[in-house]
C-alpha positions, 0 to 999 in steps of 0.5 A, a space after each residue: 488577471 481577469 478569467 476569459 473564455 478560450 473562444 472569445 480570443 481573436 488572435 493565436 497565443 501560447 500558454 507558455 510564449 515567454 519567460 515570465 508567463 513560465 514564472 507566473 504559472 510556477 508561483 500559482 502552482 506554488 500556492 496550490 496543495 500540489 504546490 505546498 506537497 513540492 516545498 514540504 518534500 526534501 528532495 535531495 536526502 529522499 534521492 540519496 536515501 532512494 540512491 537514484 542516479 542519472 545513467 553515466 552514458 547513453 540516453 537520459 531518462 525522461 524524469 530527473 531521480 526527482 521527478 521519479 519520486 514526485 511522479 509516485 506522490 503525485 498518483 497518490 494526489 490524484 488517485 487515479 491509475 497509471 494511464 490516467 495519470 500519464 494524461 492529466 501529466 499532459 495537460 496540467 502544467 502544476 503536474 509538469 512543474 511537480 514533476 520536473 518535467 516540461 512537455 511543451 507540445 509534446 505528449 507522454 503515451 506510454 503510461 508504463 512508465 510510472 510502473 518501471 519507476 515504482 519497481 525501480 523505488 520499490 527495490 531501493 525502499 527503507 521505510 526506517 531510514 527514508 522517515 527519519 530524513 523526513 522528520 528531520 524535515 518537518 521536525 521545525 513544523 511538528 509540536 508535542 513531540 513528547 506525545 504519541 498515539 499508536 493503532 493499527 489498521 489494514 490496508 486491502 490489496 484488490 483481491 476477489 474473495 478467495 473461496 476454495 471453489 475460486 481459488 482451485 479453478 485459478 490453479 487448473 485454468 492457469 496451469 493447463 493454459 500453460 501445459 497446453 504451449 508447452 506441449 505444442 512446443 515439444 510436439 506432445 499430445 495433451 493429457 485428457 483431463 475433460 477440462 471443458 466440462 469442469 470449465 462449464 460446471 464452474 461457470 454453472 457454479 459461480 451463476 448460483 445465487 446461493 451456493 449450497 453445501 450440496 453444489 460446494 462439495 462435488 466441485 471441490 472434490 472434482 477440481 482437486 482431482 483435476 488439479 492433482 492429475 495437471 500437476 503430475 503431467 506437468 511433473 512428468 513433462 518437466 523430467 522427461 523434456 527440458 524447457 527452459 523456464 522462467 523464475 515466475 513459472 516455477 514460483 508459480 507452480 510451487 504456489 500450486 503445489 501449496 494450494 492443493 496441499 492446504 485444499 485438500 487438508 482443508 476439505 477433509 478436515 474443515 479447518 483453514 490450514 495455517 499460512 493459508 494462500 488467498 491468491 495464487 498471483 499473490 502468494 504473499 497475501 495471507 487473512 487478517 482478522 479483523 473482527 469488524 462486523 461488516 468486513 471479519 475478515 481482510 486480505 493485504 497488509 497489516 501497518 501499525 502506525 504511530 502518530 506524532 502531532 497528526 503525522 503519521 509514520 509506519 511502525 512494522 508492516 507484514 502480510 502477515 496477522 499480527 497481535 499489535 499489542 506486542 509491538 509497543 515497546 518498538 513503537 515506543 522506541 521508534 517515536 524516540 529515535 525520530 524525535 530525539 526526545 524521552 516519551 510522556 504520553 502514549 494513546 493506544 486501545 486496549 488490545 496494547 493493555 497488557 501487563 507486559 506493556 503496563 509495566 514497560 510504561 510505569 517503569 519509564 513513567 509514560 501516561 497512558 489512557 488504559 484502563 486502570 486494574 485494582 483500587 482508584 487513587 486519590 486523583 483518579 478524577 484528575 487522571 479519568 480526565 487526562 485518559 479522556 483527552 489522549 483516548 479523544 485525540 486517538 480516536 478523532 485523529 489517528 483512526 480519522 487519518 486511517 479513512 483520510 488515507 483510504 479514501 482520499 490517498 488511493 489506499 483504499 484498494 492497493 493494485 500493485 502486483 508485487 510485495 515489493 510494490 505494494 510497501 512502496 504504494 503503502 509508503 507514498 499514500 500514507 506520507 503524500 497526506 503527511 506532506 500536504 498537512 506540513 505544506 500547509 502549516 508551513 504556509 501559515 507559519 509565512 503567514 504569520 511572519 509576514 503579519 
């Protein structure tokens, strides 16, 4: 059909006047990248693997349990925020298709909505037994299933920097906002705590261009005062007056307590205390070193990741550091049970070479590109080859798929707000890349037949 301007038409028309004009948009929609994400999805087992139902009475919501999960695949298409979203959902016609949904002249304006389904998914998440279905799905479009790489790499959540100066003015801002309504509620005067002046040598401090040793100290030493003087009047307040609290508000302090406890080891000794808190909204988030030379030091979750034929599939993911070199056995459990078939080949760098590992792979007779220890063997020439081709497929396709994802999947900047959330937001970016990969080999195996 030939493409014609809007404002040459004459007459009135509709987008959507009849049935076939609706079948017409679906089978364009179908031969979109959107289009191959839909055919490559097993809806039905990831709805019971979710456990997503409709309610049994009362008003129904307004996405079907599918269309709960292609909303969370479809963020990670189109890499944008929630409220965006919600607006492309309003005029695109392949999202209302990928979504099960159909607006008509209707329009969504409350973009929370995709925040309530990624709570709701994020309760009901299990990474192991959802990825299983998944393979079960691709299995017919995935070769080389005797064949594996493994790495790990990070994924940041959006967190400023957490000095000890940013992270102790957080505590005393949040606590004494709260001291001061609760206070006003019971009718009690307000400590004096001359936060106005430590507010404006705060904001002096964080307009410095270089923050000395010098100007560190005094404010540190100020703000852990002012932070522990706080928490022993919201201590007292607590005993003496009985307010109801919520759940959110005693973690939230507890998070204080901690950080004024690991600040104050941290300033008298100067060695970062271990399980350190970064952030006191998220107290789950802990450092990673990386060791990269522009980025040291990482705060979000660690993944480590196995990939089978440029599929990629979520091994062990913590907020916590880890050596992945301990996680290969489980690594090579993991790819087994997914493809049912005894592992050959296993890519992997050199923190993974350690002795345990070596004799775990000579003894289950798996190839590996490790660097060989003691005397070359006869066919080591043979062999160096061999190491060069699974060392080159790990480094191209594997650590590629790491920058793919981050840049181009909505994982380079995680902003969920809970742990639970963010494993869930984790989860969708790394398989909605996987689903476009299946949707277009599935695509060129029609192709083929058709040929």
């Amino acid at each position: 059909m030939k493409i014609q301007r809007i404002s040459d038409f004459q007459h009135e028309f509709s987008f959507l006047s009849a049935q076939e004009n609706l079948s017409s948009f679906y089978t364009r929609f179908l031969e979109s990248d959107l289009g191959k994400i839909y055919v490559s999805i097993p809806w039905d087992s990831l709805v019971e693997s979710l456990q997503i139902k409709e309610k049994p009475s009362g008003s129904k919501m307004l996405f079907s349990p599918r269309g709960r999960i292609a909303l969370m695949l479809l963020k990670h298409y189109a890499c944008c925020s929630d409220q965006k979203l919600i607006e492309q959902l309003n005029g695109n016609i392949d999202y209302q298709f990928f979504c099960d949904i159909h607006l008509g002249f209707n329009r969504l304006t409350n973009f929370k909505i995709v925040s309530q389904i990624r709570c709701e998914l994020a309760r009901k998440l299990d990474i192991d037994s959802i990825e299983k279905e998944l393979f079960a799905h691709w299995k017919p479009y995935i070769n080389n299933k005797d064949q594996v790489t493994v790495d790990a790499t990070c994924y940041e959540s959006e967190v400023r920097y957490p000095s000890p100066q940013k992270l102790l003015w957080e505590a005393v801002d949040w606590l004494y906002t709260q001291l001061k309504e609760n206070c006003k509620a019971i009718g009690v005067k307000m400590i004096r705590s001359k936060y106005i002046k430590w507010k404006k040598r705060y904001i002096g401090f964080s307009k410095m261009r270089r923050k000395t040793k010098k100007k560190r100290q005094p404010l540190t030493r100020g703000l852990l005062h002012l932070l522990n003087k706080l928490l022993d009047f919201e201590n007292l307040l607590r005993k003496n007056y009985e307010l109801t609290y919520s759940v959110a508000y005693y973690r939230r302090v507890a998070t204080i307590k901690k950080v004024l406890e690991q600040q104050q080891a941290y300033f008298k000794t100067g060695i970062s205390p271990k399980n350190r808190i970064v952030s006191i909204a998220k107290d789950y988030l802990r450092p990673i070193v990386r060791g990269k030379e522009v980025k040291p030091v990482e705060f979000g979750a660690k993944v480590n990741k196995l990939q089978i034929d440029g599929i990629n599939f979520i091994e062990h993911l913590s907020f916590n550091a880890f050596n992945e070199g301990t996680r290969l056995q489980s690594t090579v459990y993991k790819a087994q049970s997914l493809t049912k078939t005894k592992l050959k080949v296993l890519g992997a760098d050199a923190i993974y070479a350690t002795n345990k590992n070596r004799n775990f792979v000579t003894k289950h007779d798996i190839k590996t590109d490790f660097k060989r220890k003691g005397k070359l063997p006869k066919n080591h020439k043979d062999e160096k080859k061999l190491k060069a081709l699974i060392t080159k497929e790990r480094a191209t396709r594997l650590e590629g798929s790491f920058g793919k994802e981050k840049e181009y999947y909505h994982l380079k900047k995680i902003k969920a707000k809970t742990k639970a959330t963010e494993k869930l937001w984790i989860f969708f970016g790394i398989h909605t890349a996987n689903a476009l990969e299946i949707g277009r080999r599935i695509q060129n195996s029609q192709v083929n037949l058709a040929a």
